[in-house]
N, C-alpha and C positions, 0 to 999 in steps of 0.2 A: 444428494449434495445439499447442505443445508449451509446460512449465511453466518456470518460472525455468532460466536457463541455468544457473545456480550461485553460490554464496557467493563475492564477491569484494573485499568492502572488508573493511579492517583492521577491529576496534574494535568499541565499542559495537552499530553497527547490524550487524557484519557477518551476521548470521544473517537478516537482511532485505534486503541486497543481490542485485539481479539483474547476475548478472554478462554481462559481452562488450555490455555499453553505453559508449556514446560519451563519457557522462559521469563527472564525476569523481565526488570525496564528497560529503557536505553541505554545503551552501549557505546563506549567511543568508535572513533571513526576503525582502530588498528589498536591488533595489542597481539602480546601472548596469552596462554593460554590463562587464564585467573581460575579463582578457585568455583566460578561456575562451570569450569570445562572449557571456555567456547575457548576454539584457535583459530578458528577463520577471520580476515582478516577483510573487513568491507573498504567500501570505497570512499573516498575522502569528501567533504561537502563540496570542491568543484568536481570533482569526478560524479557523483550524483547529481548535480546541475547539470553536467552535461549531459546525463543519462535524457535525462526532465528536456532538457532542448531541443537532443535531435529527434523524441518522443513525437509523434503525429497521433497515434490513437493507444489507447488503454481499454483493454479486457480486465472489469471487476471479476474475478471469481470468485466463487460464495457471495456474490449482490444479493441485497435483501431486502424486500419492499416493506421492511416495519423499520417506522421511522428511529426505534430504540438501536436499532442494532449498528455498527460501527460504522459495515459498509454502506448503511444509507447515506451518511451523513457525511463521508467521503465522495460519493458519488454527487450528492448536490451540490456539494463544493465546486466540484469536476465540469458537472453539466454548467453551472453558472459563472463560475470565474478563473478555470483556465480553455485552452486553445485547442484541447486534447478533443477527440472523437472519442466518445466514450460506450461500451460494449458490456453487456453483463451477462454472467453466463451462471445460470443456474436451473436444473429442469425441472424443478419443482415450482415455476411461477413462470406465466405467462408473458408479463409486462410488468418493468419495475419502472417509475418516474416518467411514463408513457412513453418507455422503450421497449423494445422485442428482448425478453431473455432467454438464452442459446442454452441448450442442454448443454452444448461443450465448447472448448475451444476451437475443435476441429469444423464447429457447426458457424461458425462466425462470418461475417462475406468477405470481410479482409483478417490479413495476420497484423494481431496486434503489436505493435511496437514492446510494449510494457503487459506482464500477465500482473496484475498486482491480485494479492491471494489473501483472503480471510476462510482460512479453512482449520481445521484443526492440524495436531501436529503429524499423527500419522497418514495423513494426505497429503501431507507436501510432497515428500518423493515423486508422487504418481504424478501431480498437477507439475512438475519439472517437468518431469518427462512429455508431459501434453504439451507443455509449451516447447518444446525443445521439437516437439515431431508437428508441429506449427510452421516452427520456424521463428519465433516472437526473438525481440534483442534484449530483450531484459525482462527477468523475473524480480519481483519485488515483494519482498512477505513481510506484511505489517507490522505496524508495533506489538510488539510482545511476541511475534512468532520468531522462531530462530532454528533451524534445520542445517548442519553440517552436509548431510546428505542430497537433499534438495538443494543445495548450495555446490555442491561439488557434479551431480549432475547437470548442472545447468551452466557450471562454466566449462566443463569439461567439452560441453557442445558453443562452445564463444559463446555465450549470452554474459550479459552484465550481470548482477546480483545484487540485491540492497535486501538485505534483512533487518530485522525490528526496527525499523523506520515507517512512518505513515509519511506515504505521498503524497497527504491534503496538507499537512503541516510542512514537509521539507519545499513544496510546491509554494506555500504560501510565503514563508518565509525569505526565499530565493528570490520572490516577485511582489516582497512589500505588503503582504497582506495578508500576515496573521494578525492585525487587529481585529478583522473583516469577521473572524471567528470568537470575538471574547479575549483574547491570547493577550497577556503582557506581555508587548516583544520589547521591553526593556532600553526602550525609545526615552529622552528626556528631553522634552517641549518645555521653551513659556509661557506657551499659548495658556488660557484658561480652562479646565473641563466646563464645557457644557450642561447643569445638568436638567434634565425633564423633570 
């Protein structure tokens, strides 16, 4: 199991992009089906807020202890500025951010709320179904991943789903602090910039 393949979209999210996925960038909340395929149909920004609320703890899967890669830098995000209990499960690495990292979901000491996933595309299915036989209430596959399959296994078993969305940005967002990250959130102050 190995962690984000790399930073691969332009913009705002790129620092939560898993790259070498099939999918393109973000997506609206709902649609038909357009001419990239997708017909699944996610959940609305309060219905993901409320995912994010009654969330208590999150399993990174594919966490990765090099600073370049996506899921580090979701995971700092995580550990520092929201509320969540954060779990990372990959068996290839000992300790990531001077936590324990679990070979698997099933190895974890609680079920997490939220499985959020930097895996490649052909791993999704299987990592549904880990969460699914966990017991987790929400699967979540980062920006740029998008899985029809792994989406319909896992609501099939009542779990939520958020696909190509990064939970450091919709988290931040939600709770006022994508500036915290670099992010234009398209805020219009009179105050002055400060600068260094």
């Amino acid at each position: 199991m190995s962690g984000a393949n790399g930073i691969s979209i332009e913009g705002a999210g790129a620092a939560c992009a898993v790259g070498g996925s099939s999918a393109g960038g973000a997506s609206g909340d709902a649609g038909e089906a357009g001419a990239d395929g997708r017909s699944w149909q996610g959940p609305t920004a309060p219905e993901r807020l409320a995912i994010l609320r009654r969330a208590r703890s999150i399993a990174i899967v594919g966490a990765s202890a090099n600073p370049a890669r996506a899921s580090y830098f979701v995971a700092t995000y995580l550990l520092s500025s929201s509320p969540y209990d954060v779990y990372f499960v990959n068996p290839r690495a000992e300790t990531i951010l001077g936590h324990p990292a679990y070979d698997s979901l099933a190895d974890l000491p609680v079920v997490p709320d939220i499985v959020d996933v930097f895996r490649k595309d052909a791993d999704l299915p299987g990592v549904a179904r880990e969460a699914v036989a966990v017991g987790a209430k929400a699967l979540w596959l980062q920006l740029g991943s998008w899985n029809e399959e792994a989406a319909a296994i896992a609501e099939g078993a009542g779990l939520d789903v958020v696909m190509d969305r990064c939970v450091k940005i919709e988290h931040a967002r939600f709770h006022g602090g994508l500036h915290l990250a670099g992010f234009n959130t398209g805020e219009i102050s009179s105050r002055k910039q400060r600068l260094a």
